[in-house]
Every structure is written in structure tokens, then in C-alpha cells.
Backbone as a ProteinNet text record, in pm:
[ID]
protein_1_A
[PRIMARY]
XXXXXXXXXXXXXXXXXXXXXXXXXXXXXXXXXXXXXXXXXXXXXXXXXXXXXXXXXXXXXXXXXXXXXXXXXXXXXXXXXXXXXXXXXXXXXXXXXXXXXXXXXXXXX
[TERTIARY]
-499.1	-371.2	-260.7	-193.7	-62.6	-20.6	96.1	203.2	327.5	358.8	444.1	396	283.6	238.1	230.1	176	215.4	366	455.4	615.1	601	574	626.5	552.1	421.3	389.5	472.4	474.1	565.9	688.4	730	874.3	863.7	774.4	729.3	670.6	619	530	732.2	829.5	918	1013.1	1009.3	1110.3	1023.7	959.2	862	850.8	750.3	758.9	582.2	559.7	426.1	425.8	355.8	396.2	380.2	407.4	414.5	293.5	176.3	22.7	18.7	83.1	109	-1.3	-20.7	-170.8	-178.1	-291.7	-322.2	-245.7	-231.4	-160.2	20.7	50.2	217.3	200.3	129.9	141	136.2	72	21.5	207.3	208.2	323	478	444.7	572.3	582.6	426.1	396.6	451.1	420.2	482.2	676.8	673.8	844.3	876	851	858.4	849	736.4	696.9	809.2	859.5	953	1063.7	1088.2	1202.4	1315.9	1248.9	1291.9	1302.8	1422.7	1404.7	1479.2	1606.3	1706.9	1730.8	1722.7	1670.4	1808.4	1900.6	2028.9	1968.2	2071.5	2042.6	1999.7	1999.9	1982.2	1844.2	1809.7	1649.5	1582.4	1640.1	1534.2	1513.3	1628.5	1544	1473	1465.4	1402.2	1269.2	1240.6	1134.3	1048.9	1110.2	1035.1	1016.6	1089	1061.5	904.9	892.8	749.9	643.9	648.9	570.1	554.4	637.1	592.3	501.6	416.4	292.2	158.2	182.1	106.5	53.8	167.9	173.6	280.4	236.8	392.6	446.7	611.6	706.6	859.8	894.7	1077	1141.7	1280.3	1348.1	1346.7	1347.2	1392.3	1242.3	1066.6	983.7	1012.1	1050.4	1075.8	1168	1297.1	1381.9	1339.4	1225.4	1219.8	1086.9	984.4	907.2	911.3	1081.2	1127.3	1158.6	1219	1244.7	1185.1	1085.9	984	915.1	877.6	792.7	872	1026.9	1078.1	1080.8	1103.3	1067	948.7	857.9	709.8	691.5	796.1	758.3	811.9	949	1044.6	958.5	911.5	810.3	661	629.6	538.2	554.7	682.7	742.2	772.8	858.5	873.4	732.3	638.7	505.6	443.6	409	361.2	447.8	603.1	666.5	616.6	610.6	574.9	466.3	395.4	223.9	253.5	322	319.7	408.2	530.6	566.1	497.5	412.3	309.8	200.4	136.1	55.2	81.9	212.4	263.1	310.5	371.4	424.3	311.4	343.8	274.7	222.3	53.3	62.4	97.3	166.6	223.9	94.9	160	70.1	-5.4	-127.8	-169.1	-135	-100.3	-66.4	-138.1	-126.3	-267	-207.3	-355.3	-332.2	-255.4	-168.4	-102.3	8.2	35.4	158.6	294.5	398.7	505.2	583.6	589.3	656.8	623	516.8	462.6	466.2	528.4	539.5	403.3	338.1	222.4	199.8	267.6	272.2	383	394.1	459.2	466.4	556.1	531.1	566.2
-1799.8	-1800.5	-1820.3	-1862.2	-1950.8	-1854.2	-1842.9	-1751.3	-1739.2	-1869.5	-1894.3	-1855.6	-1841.5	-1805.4	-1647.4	-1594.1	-1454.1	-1369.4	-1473.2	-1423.5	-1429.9	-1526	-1546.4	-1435	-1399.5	-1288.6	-1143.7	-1106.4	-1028.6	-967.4	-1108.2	-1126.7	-1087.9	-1188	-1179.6	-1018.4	-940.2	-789.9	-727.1	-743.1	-683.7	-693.8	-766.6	-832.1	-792.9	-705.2	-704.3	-846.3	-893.4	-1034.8	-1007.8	-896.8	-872	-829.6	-886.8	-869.4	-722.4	-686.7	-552.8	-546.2	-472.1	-501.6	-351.3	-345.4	-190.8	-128	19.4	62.5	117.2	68.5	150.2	241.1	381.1	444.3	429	364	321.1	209.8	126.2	56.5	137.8	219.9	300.8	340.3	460.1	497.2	374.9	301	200.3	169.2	125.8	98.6	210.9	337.3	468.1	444.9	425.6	460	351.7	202.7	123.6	133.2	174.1	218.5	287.2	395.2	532.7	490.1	319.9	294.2	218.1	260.5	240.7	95.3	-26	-151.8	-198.1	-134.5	-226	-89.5	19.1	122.6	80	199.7	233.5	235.7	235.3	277.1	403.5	502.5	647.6	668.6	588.2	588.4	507.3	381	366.6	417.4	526.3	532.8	689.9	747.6	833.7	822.2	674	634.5	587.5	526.7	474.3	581.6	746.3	838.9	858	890.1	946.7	821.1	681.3	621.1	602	654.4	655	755.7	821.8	958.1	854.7	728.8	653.9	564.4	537.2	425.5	353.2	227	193.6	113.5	151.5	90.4	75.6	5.6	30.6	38.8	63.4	74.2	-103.5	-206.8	-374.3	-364.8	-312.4	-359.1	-288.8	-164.4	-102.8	-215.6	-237.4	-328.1	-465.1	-541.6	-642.6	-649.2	-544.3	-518.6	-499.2	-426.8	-459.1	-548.7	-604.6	-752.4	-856.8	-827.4	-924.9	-921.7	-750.9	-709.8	-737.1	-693.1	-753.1	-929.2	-954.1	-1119.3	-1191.3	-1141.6	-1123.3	-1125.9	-999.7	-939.2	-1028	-1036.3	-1147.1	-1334.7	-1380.2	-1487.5	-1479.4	-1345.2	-1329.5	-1294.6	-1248	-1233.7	-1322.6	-1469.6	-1595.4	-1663.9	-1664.7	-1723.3	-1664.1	-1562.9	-1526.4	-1603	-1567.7	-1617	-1765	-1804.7	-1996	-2005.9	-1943	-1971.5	-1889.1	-1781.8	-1732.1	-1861.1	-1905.4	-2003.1	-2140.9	-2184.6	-2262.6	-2247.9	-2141.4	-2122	-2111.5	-2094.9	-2058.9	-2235.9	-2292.2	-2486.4	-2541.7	-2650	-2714.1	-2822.5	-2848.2	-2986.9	-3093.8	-3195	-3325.1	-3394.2	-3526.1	-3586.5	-3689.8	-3753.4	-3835.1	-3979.6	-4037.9	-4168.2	-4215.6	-4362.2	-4435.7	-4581.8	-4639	-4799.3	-4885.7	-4962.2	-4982	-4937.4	-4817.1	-4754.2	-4827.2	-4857.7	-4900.5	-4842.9	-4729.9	-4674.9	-4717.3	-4771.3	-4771.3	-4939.1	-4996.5	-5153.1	-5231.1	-5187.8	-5267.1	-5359.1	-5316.8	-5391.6	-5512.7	-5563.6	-5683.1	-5822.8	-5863.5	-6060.5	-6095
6065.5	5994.7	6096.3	6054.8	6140.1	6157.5	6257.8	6247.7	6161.7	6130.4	6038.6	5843.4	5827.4	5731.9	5723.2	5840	5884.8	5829.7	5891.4	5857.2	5703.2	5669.1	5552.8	5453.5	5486	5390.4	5402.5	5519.5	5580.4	5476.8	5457.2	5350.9	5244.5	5203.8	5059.2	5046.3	5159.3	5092.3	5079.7	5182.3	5147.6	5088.6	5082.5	4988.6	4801.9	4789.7	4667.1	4590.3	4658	4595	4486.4	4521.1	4437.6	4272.8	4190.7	4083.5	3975.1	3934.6	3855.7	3776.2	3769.9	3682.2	3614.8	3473	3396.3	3384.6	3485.4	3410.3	3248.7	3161.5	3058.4	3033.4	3065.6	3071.3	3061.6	3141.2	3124	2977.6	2960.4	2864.3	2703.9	2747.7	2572.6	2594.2	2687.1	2654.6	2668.3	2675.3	2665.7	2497.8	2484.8	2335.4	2231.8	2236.5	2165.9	2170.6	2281.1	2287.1	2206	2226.5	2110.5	2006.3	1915	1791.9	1745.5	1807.2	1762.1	1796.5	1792.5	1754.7	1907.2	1997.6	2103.5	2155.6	2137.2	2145.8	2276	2292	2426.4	2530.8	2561.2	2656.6	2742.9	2716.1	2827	2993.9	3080.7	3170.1	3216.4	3139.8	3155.6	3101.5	2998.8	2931.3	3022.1	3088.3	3186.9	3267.6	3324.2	3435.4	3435.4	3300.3	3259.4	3213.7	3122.7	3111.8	3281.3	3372.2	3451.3	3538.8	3560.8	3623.7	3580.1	3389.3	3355.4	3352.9	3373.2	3371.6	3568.6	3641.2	3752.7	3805.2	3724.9	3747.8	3717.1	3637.4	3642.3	3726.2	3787.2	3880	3925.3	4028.9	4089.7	3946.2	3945.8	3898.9	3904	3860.3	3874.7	3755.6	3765.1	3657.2	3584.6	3656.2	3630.6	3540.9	3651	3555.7	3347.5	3351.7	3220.4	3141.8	3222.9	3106.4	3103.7	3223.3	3134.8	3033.3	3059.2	2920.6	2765.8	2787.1	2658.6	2606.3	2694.4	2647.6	2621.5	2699.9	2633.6	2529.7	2488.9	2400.1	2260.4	2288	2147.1	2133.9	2217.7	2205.9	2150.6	2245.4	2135.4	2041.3	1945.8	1817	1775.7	1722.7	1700.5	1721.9	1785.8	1785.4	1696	1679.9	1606.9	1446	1430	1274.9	1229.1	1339	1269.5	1239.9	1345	1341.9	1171.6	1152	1033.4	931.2	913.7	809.8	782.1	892.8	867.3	821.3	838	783.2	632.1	591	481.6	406.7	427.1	347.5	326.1	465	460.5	366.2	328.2	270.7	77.4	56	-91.7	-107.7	9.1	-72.7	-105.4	-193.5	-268	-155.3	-151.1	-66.1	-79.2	32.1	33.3	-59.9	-90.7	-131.7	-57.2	-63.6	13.6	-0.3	104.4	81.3	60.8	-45.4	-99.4	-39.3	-59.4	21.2	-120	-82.4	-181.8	-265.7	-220.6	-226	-214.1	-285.2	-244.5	-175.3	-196	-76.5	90.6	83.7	236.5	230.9	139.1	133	167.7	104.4	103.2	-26	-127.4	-243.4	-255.7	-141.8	-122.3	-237.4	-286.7	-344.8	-265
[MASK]
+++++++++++++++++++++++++++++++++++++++++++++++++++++++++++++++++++++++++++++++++++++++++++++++++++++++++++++

């Protein structure tokens, strides 16, 4: 390994360039605080939540707020996703185009 590859990990370990991996544990309880309502988390709830999810493991206050955010994003992508398939599923199907159709100008003089 180079030396220059050396530095650069160096950086990257301090600079926390490593990514955040939630144990089980922090996830159930992220999931609960969600459930019970818990969606955009003050600064005072995060960093109350990320005090008790730090007995679990490493985290920060940034990993807590952007889990929420994503997790409501998620939900929100997954409530439109259902709706489309529920209104998908109640319309009437298109009809099939036939050869000869005027609409599709095949019935030309």
C-alpha cells in the first residue's frame, strides 16, 4: 500500500467517513418511537434519543435525524405506491387496439 493511500485512509477514519450500520436493537427502538407517533424529533429528542440508543452502539445525534427522515420518506413513497396500485386495480381496462382501427389510421381510401 502506497503511502499516499495510507494518508488518505487516515482522513477518511477521521474525518468519520465510515458509515453508520444500526444494531437490531437501536432499530426496534427507533421503530417504537416512530410508531408512538414520533416523526421530525427536536433537537432535545435527539439528542435524548441518541443518548439511549448509544448503550447499543456507536451513534450520533445527525445518524438519529437522518433516519427519520428517511423512514418518513419511505412511508410517504410507500402510501403513494399502494394508492396507485389500489386505484390501478378498481379502473376499468384500456381497450385493445385492433388492426384496422381508425383511430390508428389503418383504415385508409
Amino acid at each position: 500500500m502506497g503511502e499516499e493511500n495510507w494518508v488518505q485512509i487516515q482522513i477518511q477514519m477521521q474525518s468519520g467517513g465510515t458509515r453508520w450500520n444500526p444494531t437490531p436493537e437501536q432499530i426496534k427502538l427507533l421503530e417504537a418511537l416512530y410508531q408512538a407517533g414520533m416523526r421530525t424529533p427536536n433537537p432535545v429528542q435527539i439528542e435524548r434519543v441518541t443518548a439511549e440508543l448509544g448503550q447499543y452502539g456507536r451513534i450520533e445525534g445527525k445518524n438519529v435525524f437522518y433516519w427519520f427522515q428517511n423512514h418518513k420518506a419511505r412511508e410517504r413513497q410507500k402510501q403513494k405506491r399502494s394508492e396507485l396500485l389500489a386505484l390501478a386495480a378498481t379502473a376499468a381496462p384500456l381497450p385493445h387496439p385492433k388492426v384496422g382501427n381508425t383511430i390508428l389510421g389503418a383504415n385508409r381510401e
